[in-house]
Every structure is written in C-alpha cells, then in structure tokens.
N, C-alpha and C positions, 0 to 999 in steps of 0.2 A: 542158125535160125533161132529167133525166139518167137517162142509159142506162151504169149498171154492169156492165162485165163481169166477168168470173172466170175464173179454169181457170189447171190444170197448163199449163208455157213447153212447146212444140210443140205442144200443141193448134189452132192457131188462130187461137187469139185476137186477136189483135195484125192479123192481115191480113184477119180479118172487122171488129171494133171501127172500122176505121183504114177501110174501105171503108164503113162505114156514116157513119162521120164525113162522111168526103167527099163523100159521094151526100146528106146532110143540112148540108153545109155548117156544121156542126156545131164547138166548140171542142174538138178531141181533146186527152185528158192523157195520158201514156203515164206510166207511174210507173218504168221502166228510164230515161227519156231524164232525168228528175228525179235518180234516183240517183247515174246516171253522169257528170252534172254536177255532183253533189254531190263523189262523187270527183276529180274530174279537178280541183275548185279545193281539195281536202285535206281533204274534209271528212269527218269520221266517218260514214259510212252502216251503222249496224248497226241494227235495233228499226225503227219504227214512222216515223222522221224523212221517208223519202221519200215518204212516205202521208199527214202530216201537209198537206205543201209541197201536195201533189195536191190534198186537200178543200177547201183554204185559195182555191185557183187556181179550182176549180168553182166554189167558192160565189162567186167574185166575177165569175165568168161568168154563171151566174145569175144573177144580181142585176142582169148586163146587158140579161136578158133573151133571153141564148143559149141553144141547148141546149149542153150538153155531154156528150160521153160520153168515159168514165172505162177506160183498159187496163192493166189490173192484175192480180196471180194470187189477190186476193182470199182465202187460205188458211185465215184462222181467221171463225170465227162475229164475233166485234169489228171485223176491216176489214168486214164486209159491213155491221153495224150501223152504223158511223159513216159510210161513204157513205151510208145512208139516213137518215140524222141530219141530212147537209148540205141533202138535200131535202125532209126534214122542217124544218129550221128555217128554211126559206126558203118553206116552203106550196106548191114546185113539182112537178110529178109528176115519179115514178122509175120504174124497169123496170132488174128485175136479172136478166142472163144469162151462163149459166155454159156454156162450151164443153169440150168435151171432145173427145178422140178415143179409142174402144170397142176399137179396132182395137188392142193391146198392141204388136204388130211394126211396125206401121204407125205409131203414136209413137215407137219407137224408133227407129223408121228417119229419121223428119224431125227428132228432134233429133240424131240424130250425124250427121246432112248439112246441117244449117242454119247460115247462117254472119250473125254480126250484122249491122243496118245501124246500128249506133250506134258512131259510131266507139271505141275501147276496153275495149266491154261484152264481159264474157268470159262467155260462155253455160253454162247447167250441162251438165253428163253427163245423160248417162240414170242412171247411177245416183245421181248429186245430185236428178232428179227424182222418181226411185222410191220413193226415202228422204224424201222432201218431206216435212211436216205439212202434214194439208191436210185439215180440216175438210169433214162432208157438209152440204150447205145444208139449212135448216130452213126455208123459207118458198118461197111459192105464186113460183117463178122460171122463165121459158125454161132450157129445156136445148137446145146445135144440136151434135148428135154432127157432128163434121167427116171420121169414119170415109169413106174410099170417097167422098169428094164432095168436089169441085171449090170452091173460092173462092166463084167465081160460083153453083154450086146451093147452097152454103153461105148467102150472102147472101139467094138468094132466099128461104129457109127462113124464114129471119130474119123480113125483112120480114114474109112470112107468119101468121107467129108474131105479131109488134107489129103487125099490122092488127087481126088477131084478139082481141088483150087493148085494144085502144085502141074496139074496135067494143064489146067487152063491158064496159067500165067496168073494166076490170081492169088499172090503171095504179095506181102507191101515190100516196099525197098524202099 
C-alpha cells in the first residue's frame, strides 16, 4: 500500500505521515530529508528532482512488498498524479491524504515556532507558506484538519478514516 500525503509545511504532516509509518512499520519517504541531502552533497535542488529520487525509492519499496508512505507537500495536481502512477504501475493500492490546519493563527503560530529536525533544512516563513502554489485536490482523498487536535487524536482520525475506505473498497488500484 502507498499512503500519499500532502499539505502546506506546518500543517501536520510530517508528524502524523511519520507516526503512521511507524505504528505500520511501514518504509517512510520524507521528500525534505531527500532534498537536503541533495544539497548538502552540492547538488542543484530546484523543480521536480527531489520528487523524482522519492517515486524512484517507493516504487522499489513496493516491489518489496512493503508499504510505503510518501511525506511531501504534494502542491500541484502532477506530484499527486505521479505518485499514483507509481501505484498504478505496480498494480498496488493507494490512499491519498491531504492534512491541513483550518485554524489560520494556529498555522501560523506552529510554523514561526517550529524548529527542523533535519539537520540544515531551512524552514519557510509563513509568508513563504502563504505565498505557496498549491493546487485544490481533485479526486475522492482523506482530508485530517490537524486544527485544535493533538498528534495522537490526529492519528486516531486517521486511522479511522483508512478503516473506513479499506472496509468500503475505497482504496485506488
């Protein structure tokens, strides 16, 4: 199974994806820990390159027979289609969810308080996030507002949510 996420940086993301991984023992790709290795040995990270290395690393996860789930800010309509490409050219199910947080103060407050774990990753503003491009999803995807709620009731939501598309047939293939 891959489990695609999405969303603007403070949303979330990253510490729900990264807690699902682990609680699924799952192959986490973080597509910031990709880039910032890409820099750190000199290497041009502009466009699409640290997305490429990601799909490249899933699919041959898959192909192990792992899950994998994918933490990335997914922004335009083409990253979301190419990670379901990877899962479509492998015949494995997908599940793509998109985090948010509703709460405008309440994003802006976790990212000018949040501080990286990667070592050299220089995190955006809020106004680098505000200003973002960042495309609306167009297909049948989990939404987990992270507004007002805790990691853990975060998580739980989660789950809830993929019990619920996994009980209905409502997983991509």
């Amino acid at each position: 199974m891959l489990y695609i996420f999405g969303g603007l940086p403070g949303t979330g993301k990253s510490t729900l994806s990264s807690s699902l991984a682990q609680e699924l023992r799952a192959t986490y790709i973080r597509v910031d820990v990709v880039e910032q290795a890409m820099r750190t040995a000199g290497l041009w990270v502009d466009g699409p390159a640290g997305y490429m290395v990601c799909y490249e690393l899933a699919a041959q996860n898959l192909k192990l027979g792992l899950d994998v789930v994918a933490d990335t800010v997914n922004p335009i309509g083409q990253s979301r289609q190419d990670w379901r490409q990877v899962a479509e050219s492998l015949n494995a199910p997908f599940v793509e969810i998109e985090v948010i947080c509703s709460d405008v103060e309440e994003h802006k407050s976790r990212i000018r308080s949040r501080v990286s774990d990667i070592p050299g990753l220089n995190l955006p503003s809020w106004d680098e996030v505000e200003s973002r491009h960042y495309d609306s999803w167009d297909t049948n995807h989990i939404v987990i507002d992270t507004a007002h709620h805790s990691a853990s009731e975060s998580l739980t939501t989660l789950r809830e949510e993929l019990a619920q598309r996994a009980a209905g047939g409502q997983v991509g293939k």
